[in-house]
C-alpha positions, 0 to 999 in steps of 0.5 A, spaced: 319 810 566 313 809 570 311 803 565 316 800 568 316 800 575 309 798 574 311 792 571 317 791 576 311 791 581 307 786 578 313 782 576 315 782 583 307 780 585 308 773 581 315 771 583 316 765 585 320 767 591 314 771 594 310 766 593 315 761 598 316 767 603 309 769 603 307 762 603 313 760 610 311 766 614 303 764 612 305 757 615 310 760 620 304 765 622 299 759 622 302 755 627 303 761 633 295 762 631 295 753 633 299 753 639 296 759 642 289 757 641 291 750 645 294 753 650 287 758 651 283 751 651 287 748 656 288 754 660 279 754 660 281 746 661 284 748 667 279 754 670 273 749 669 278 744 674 279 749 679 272 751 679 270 744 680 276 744 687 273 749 689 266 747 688 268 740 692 271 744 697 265 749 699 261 743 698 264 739 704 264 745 707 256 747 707 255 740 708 259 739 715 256 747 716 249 743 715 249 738 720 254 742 725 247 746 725 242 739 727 247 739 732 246 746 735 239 746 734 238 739 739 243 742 743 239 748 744 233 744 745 236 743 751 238 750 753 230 752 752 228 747 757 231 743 764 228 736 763 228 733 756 224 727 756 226 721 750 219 723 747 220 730 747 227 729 743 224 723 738 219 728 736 225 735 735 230 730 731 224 726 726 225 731 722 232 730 721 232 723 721 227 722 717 230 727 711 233 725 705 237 731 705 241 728 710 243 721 707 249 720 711 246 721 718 245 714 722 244 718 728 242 723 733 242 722 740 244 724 748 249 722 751 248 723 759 253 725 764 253 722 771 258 722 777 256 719 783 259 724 788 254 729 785 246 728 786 245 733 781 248 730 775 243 724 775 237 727 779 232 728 773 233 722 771 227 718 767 230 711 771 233 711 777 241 711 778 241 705 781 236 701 776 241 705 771 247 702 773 245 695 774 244 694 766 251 699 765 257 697 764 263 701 768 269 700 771 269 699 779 271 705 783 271 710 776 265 715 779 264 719 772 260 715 767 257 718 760 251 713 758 248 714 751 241 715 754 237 717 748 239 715 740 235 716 733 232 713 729 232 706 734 234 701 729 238 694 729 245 698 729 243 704 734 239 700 739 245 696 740 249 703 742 243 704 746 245 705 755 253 703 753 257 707 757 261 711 752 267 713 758 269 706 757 272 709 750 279 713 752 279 717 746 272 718 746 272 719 753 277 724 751 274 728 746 267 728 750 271 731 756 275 735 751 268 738 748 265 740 756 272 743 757 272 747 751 265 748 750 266 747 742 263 742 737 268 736 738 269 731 732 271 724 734 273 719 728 274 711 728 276 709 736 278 703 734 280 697 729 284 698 722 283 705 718 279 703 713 273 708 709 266 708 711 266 708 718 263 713 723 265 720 725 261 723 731 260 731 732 260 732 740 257 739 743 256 739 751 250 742 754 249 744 761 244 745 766 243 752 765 247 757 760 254 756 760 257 763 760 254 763 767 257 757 769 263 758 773 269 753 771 270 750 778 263 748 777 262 746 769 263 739 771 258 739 777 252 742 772 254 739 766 248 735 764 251 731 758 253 731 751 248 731 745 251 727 738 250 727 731 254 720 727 255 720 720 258 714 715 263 719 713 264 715 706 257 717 704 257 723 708 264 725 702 260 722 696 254 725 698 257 732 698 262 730 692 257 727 688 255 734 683 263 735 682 264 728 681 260 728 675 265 733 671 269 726 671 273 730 677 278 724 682 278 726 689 282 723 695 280 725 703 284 723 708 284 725 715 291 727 718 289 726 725 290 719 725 295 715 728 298 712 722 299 719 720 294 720 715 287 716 714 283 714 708 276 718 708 274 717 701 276 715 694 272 717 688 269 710 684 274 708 679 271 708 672 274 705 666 279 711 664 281 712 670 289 714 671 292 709 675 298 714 678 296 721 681 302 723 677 299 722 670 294 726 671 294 733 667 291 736 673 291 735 680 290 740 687 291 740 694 286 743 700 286 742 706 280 743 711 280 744 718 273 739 721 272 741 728 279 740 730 280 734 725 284 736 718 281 733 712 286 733 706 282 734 700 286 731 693 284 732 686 285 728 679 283 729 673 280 723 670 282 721 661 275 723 660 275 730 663 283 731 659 279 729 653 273 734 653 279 739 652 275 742 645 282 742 640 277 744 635 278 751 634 285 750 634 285 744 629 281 749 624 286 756 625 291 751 623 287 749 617 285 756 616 292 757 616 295 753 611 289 755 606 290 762 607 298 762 606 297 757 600 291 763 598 297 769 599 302 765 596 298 763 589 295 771 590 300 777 586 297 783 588 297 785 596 290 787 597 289 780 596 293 778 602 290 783 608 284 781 605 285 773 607 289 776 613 284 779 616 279 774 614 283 769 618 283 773 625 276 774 624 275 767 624 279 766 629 275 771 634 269 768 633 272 761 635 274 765 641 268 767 642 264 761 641 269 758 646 267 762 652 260 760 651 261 753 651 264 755 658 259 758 661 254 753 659 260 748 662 259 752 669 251 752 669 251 745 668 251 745 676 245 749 677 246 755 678 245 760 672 251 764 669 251 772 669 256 775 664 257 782 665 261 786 659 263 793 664 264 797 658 258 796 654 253 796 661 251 790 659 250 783 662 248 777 659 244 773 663 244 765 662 237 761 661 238 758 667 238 765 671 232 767 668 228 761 670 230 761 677 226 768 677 220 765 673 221 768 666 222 766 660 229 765 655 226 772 651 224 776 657 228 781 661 232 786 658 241 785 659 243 791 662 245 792 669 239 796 672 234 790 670 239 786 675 239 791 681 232 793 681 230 786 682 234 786 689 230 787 695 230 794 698 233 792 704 239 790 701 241 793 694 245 798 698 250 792 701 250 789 694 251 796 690 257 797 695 261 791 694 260 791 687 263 797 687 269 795 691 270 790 685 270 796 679 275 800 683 279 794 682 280 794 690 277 786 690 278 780 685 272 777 687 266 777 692 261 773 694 254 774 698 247 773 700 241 777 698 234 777 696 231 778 688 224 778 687 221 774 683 216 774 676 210 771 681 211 777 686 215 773 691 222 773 694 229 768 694 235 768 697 240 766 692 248 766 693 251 771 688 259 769 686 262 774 682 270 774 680 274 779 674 275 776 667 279 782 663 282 788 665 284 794 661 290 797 662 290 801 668 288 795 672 280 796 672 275 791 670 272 790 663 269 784 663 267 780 670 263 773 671 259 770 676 254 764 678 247 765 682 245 759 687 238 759 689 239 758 697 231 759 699 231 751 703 237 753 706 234 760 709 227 756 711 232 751 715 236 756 719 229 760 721 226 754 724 233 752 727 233 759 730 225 758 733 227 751 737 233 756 739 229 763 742 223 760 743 219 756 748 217 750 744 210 749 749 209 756 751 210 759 744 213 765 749 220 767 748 225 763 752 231 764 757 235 765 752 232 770 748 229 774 754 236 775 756 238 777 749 233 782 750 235 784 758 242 786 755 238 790 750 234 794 754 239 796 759 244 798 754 238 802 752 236 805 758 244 806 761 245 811 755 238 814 756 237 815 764 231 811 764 228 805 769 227 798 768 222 794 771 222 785 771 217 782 774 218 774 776 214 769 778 213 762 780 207 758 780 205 756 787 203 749 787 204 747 780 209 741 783 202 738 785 198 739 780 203 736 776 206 731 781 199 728 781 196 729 775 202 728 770 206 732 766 202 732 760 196 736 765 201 740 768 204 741 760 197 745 758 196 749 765 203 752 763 201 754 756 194 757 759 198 760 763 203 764 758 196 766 754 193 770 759 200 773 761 201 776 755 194 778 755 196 782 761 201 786 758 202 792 754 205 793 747 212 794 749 213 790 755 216 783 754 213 775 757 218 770 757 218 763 760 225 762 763 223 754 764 219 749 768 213 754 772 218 760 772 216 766 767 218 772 767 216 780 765 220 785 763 217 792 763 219 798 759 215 803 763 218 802 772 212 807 774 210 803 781 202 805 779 203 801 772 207 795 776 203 795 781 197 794 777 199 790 772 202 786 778 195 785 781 192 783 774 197 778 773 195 776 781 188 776 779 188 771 771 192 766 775 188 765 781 183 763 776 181 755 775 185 752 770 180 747 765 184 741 765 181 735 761 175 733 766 178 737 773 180 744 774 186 745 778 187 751 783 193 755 783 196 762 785 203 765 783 208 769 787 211 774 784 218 779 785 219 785 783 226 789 782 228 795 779 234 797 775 238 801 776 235 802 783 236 794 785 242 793 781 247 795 776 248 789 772 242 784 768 246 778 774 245 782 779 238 784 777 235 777 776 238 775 784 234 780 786 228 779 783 229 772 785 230 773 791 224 777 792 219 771 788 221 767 795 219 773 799 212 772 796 214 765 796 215 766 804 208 769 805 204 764 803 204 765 795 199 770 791 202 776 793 208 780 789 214 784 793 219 788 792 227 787 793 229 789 800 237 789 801 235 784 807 232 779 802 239 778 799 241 776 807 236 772 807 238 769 800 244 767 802 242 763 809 236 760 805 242 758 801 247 755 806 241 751 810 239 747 804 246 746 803 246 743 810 240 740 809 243 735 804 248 733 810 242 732 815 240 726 813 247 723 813 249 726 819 243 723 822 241 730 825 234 728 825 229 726 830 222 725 832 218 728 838 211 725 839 204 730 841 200 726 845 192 725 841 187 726 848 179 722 847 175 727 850 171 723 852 174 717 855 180 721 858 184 715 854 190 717 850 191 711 844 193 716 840 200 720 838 202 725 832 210 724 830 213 731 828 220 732 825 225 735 829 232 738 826 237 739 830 243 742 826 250 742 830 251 750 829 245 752 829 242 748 834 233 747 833 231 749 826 224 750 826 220 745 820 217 751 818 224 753 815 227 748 812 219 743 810 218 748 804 226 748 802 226 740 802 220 739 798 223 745 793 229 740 792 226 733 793 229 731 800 222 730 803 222 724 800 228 720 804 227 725 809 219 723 809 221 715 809 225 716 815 220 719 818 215 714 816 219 707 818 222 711 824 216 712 826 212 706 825 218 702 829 216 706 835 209 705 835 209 697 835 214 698 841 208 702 845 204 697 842 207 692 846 209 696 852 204 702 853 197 700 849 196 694 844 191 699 839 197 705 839 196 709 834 201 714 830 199 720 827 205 721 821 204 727 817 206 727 809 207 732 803 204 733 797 210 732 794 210 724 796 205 722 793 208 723 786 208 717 781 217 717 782 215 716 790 211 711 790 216 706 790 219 708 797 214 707 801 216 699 802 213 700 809 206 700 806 207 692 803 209 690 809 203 692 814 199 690 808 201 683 810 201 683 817 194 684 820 197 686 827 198 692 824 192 694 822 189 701 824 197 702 827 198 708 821 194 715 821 196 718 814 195 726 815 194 729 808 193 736 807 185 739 803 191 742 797 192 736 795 185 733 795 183 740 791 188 738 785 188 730 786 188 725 780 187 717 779 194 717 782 192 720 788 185 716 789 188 709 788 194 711 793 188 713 798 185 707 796 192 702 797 192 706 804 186 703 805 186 696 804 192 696 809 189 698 814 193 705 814 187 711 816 187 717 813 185 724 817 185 731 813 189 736 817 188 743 818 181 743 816 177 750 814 184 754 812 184 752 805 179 750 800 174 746 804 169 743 800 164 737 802 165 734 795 172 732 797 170 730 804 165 725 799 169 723 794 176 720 798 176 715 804 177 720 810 177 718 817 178 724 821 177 731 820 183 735 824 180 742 826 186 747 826 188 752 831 187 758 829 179 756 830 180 753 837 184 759 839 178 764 839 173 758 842 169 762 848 171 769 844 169 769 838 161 767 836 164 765 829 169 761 831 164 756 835 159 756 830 164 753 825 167 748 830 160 746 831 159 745 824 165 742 822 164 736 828 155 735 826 158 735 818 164 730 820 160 726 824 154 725 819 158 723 814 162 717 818 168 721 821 171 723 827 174 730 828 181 732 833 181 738 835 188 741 834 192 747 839 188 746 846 190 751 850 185 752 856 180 748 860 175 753 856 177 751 849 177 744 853 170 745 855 167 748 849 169 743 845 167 737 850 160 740 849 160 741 842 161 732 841 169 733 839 172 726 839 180 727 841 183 733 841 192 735 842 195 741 844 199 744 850 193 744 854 195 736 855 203 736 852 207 739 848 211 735 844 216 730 847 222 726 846 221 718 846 223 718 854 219 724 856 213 721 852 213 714 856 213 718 862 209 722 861 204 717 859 205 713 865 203 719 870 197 721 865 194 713 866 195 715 874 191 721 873 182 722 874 177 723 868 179 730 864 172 733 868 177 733 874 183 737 872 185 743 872 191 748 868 
């Protein structure tokens, strides 16, 4: 019997009918195995057109994130200073201009914000405003205008848009103001013409005259400066950013949905060959929509034939070969053991090509280059790509594919932010993460890299089994933003930290010292007299004073201690240590090392400092407090004659606030014409003639009543008033000596005193009075310009040639209040000098003081040995009268003869002088 099952079994082995449906479900078998392996190779298709979306997408992105930064490193240009000058601006944006890595930027430049009704907003100006808007275009009776003043690089198309008033473009007007309102990057598209591909889109960033979070929004119009620009072909900007995906034979479409037609054709990929010539035939296609500064760009992506035609079918093609021999094989076998052998032949065969089909894959997803990173969770192990190991400096055979090799490499800094969010992804909490961190390299140095890793597999509780990932090398993006942040913190001229981060560390320090019960002190300071130096000898000169400046003030303080330069001559010291012995002594150091002379080119310059000094939390509670209070001390010291520091007093905010309400009214002075004139007649001491008079600037405020020169001078001079008020003074002044001339002497003469500030190169063009006695020989010797030694002491060739241009004409020059400053007979010799004036505080004590007659003496034998004559100013008494006969003075002025009179009351009073004997005769 057993015989006979044996041989029924054999029997049923070599049927027929066991052949056919071993050879049906064989062939049944194989073309499940067929389906899903095309399925598979088109479900990878598929992944790689995702990748390749999302690749775009983030391409665009880095791209736009990459010139925002351009933009904001020039905004903050212009945060770290007051004035930007166009040679300063073409230096910082060169770089960017001239880089091949910005290939779609046609231009970077600064739009400047000017409205009539506000001074402020043209008054730093390199042209003046009139000059200015006689080359602009603008609309009559519109106040506001927004020229482009400064654009990079200067070729053919941007010269053109060079001075165009960009506020005659309503939507771009819009836009500007829209930036400025705001305080966001705007970005403007095409304004006019047809939608079309190619055109320019601007980005749009405000900057304002000081820090915008400080400006109140009733004043951001009045401080705005203007805006700074970047414009770019928006065609090249997409292909640029395109270009490495579109290489994967990927069709995009760009479009801007804020057009007015509803949507505007950006960018099309090059059409090849093969290209399908209706989306809808494509076998894949995404949508992403991008928000760019306000602007939605819709990103739409095809697959191209080529890219459908690179799906690897093989695998498929040979399981179903496979297949069918193997059924064949089955059905022509009798016996079983035969048949799972084949069987399982056949899966392994197929694994295999499984296998080899996710290794074409990750060589697909290094070819943009990044290096590829496999990690097998199960077994520890990773598997690194060639291209991962040669961004380190290593060879294909070196380091060893386990995870410890990876993390070891990470910098200590952070490998625990790394190991944390991989672990997020282990316990199945993320799909996917993304960050950027530091791996050391073979040659000992570091690179930043930006690791994307995502989950692959999972096993059956959910957590990963096999996750994947791309390294990218970002080390030049790093390097761009540590230079953006430098021109963003630090004080391009001083190389001290600017207002922006000095006030980054202010809020730090008092966090610190609110917490911990301590105090803080802040010096600030001003330079005393730099707007002459730098007036008269140019800013490049005023530039290396500045830097020498910063040098020896860092080397006055300590280690914990802080120097800054908030802009123009103004620094800043902030010091952890509040005792008063260690401010008052790092005061009087920082008094001392800048008094000394500063080397210039071929001339030293003299000048002092002013120092203010506020304690926190004594003075104020809040770092905009403390900064009022320590600026309220600064003009304290300021008041006192400079070279001194001073503690914040609550008076000093009274007299803050009055200082502030007078320069106010200062501005309405000059068209109010709350302005006049008295004039101090000049005595000949030794003809009893009176030839000569001083014109003095009076103010007669409507509130008020007579305002003193000593109060509101030295605020004019702070906000560049003295020069029309000093042109007023001058024409006005002039007018009446030529009618003395006519009814009271024919050789009168006018006295008229002028500051510093005036004979700056920006002033020179106001003096139109000075052509006008150069071609009236009449004239000459009528003017007697009155100059102070300060100005002699810092003066350059702009100074000389105006002394010089005085001269020819026939303006005389006298030196006034001499013996107070820094007398030297090398000045007297040098420039063209007619009279020496000797000041009061000398004449007061003649007949008292042995020292002060001995000085007069000197000042008239040294005066009159080099040609000069001498005026004795502040003559009181017959004795100072006497005195000064005797030592050989030749004109004298003070209360002794007349104080300053109004023109009625000078006439008169020069008509009784004339009536009177020799001086010998008169008495007090």
């Amino acid at each position: 019997m057993f015989r006979i099952r044996i041989a029924s079994w054999q029997q049923l082995l070599t049927s027929r009918w066991l052949a056919l449906v071993i050879l049906a479900c064989g062939l049944q078998l194989t073309v499940l195995l067929w389906m899903n392996a095309r399925e598979h190779a088109e479900a990878l298709q598929a992944v790689k057109f995702r990748q390749a979306v999302l690749s775009a997408t983030e391409a665009v992105q880095h791209r736009m994130d990459a010139y925002r930064e351009v933009l904001t490193g020039v905004e903050h240009l212009y945060l770290s200073s007051q004035f930007v000058s166009s040679k300063e601006f073409r230096e910082y944006v060169n770089d960017y201009t001239q880089s091949d890595q910005y290939g779609s930027l046609n231009a970077i430049g600064f739009i400047k914000y000017i409205h009539l009704n506000y001074p402020e907003t043209f008054k730093d100006l390199e042209t003046p405003v009139k000059s200015l808007l006689a080359r602009l275009e603008f609309v009559q009776g519109d106040d506001e205008l927004a020229p482009v003043l400064y654009i990079e690089p200067r070729n053919d198309q941007n010269q053109e848009s060079l001075l165009k008033n960009t506020f005659l473009d309503a939507r771009l007007r819009a836009d500007l103001l829209q930036a400025s309102e705001t305080q966001q990057i705007v970005m403007s598209g095409q304004s006019t013409g047809s939608p079309q591909m190619g055109h320019p889109y601007f980005l749009h960033a405000p900057v304002y005259h000081g820090r915008p979070d400080e400006i109140s929004e009733t004043d951001r119009r009045r401080m705005l400066n203007g805006w700074v620009f970047l414009r770019f072909d928006v065609h090249a900007f997409l292909a640029e950013a395109l270009q490495v995906v579109e290489l994967r034979q990927v069709h995009f479409d760009v479009f801007d949905l804020n057009g007015k037609e509803g949507q505007t054709p950006l960018y099309h990929s090059p059409s090849g060959e093969e290209a399908h010539p209706h989306e809808h035939a494509a076998r894949f296609s995404a949508a992403q929509t991008m928000n760019m500064h306000g602007h939605l760009w819709s990103m739409r992506a095809r697959s191209t034939p080529a890219f459908e035609a690179v799906t690897d079918l093989r695998e498929a093609n040979q399981v179903a070969v496979m297949g069918v021999l193997t059924s064949v094989l089955l059905a022509g076998l009798a016996y079983l053991s035969m048949v799972r052998s084949r069987a399982r032949e056949t899966v392994e065969k197929y694994s295999q090509a499984l296998t080899s089909s996710e290794q074409r894959w990750k060589f697909a997803m290094e070819s943009t280059g990044d290096g590829v990173w496999d990690w097998n969770v199960t077994d520890s192990r990773v598997v690194f790509s060639d291209h991962w190991k040669r961004m380190f400096g290593f060879a294909p055979h070196e380091l060893a594919h386990n995870p410890a090799t990876w993390q070891q490499r990470i910098h200590p800094e952070d490998i625990e932010s790394v190991q944390a969010l991989q672990q997020q992804v282990l316990d199945g909490e993320r799909e996917q993460y993304a960050i950027e961190y530091r791996m050391l390299c073979k040659d000992g140095s570091w690179k930043w890299v930006f690791d994307r890793g995502m989950v692959l597999m999972r096993d059956e509780a959910g957590k990963p089994t096999r996750i994947l990932g791309t390294l990218a090398d970002i080390s030049k993006i790093k390097q761009s933003e540590e230079v953006v942040w430098q021109f963003a913190n630090v004080d391009t001229l001083t190389g001290l930290p600017n207002r922006r981060m000095f006030f980054e560390r202010l809020e730090q320090a008092l966090l610190t010292i609110k917490s911990s019960s301590q105090k803080l002190a802040i010096i600030f300071l001003d330079l005393d007299r730099f707007k002459e130096v730098n007036d008269t000898q140019g800013h490049d000169q005023g530039d290396r004073l500045l830097m020498q400046a910063g040098k020896r003030l860092s080397a006055c303080v300590g280690n914990k201690d802080l120097v800054a330069r908030l802009g123009g001559d103004e620094f800043v010291l902030m010091l952890g240590d509040a005792t008063a012995g260690y401010v008052e002594a790092l005061a009087q150091r920082v008094l001392q090392t800048l008094s000394q002379p500063f080397q210039l080119d071929d001339t030293l310059a003299y000048v002092s400092s002013s120092l203010g000094i506020a304690i926190f939390p004594d003075d104020a509670s809040n770092k905009e407090d403390l900064m009022k209070r320590v600026d309220q001390a600064m003009y304290a010291s300021k008041q006192k004659g400079g070279n001194c520091f001073t503690y914040f007093t609550p008076r000093m905010q009274q007299h803050a606030e009055n200082r502030m309400r007078l320069s106010h009214d200062l501005r309405q002075a000059i068209t109010n014409q709350e302005f006049f004139l008295e004039y101090q007649p000049v005595v000949n001491l030794q003809t009893n003639q009176v030839v000569k008079a001083e014109a003095l600037l009076r103010w007669q405020h409507p509130v008020k009543g007579l305002i003193p020169p000593m109060e509101f001078i030295g605020i004019a001079e702070d906000n560049l008033l003295i020069a029309p008020i000093g042109e007023w003074v001058f024409k006005t002044a002039i007018a009446q000596c030529k009618s003395w001339r006519l009814s009271l002497h024919p050789q009168f003469q006018m006295a008229i005193n002028k500051s510093p500030v005036q004979f700056a190169p920006d002033h020179r063009k106001q003096e139109d009075w000075l052509s006008e006695m150069g071609q009236h020989p009449e004239f000459n010797g009528m003017v007697v310009i009155e100059i102070t030694e300060r100005l002699l002491l810092d003066a350059n060739t702009h100074v000389s040639e105006r002394l010089a241009q005085y001269r020819q004409a026939g303006v005389q020059v006298a030196l006034d209040d001499f013996g107070t400053g820094y007398s030297a007979l090398s000045y007297l010799k040098k420039f063209s000098i007619d009279y020496v004036k000797i000041d009061r505080s000398f004449v007061r004590e003649l007949g008292v003081s042995s020292q002060d007659g001995a000085l007069c003496q000197a000042i008239i034998v040294m005066a009159h040995s080099l040609g000069m004559q001498v005026i004795a100013e502040g003559i009181e008494n017959l004795r100072q009268l006497r005195i000064l006969q005797e030592m050989g003075c030749d004109f004298g002025q003070g209360y002794y003869f007349s104080p300053p009179l109004r023109t009625e009351d000078f006439v008169a009073w020069y008509q009784s002088w004339q009536r009177q004997t020799v001086i010998s005769t008169r008495h007090p």
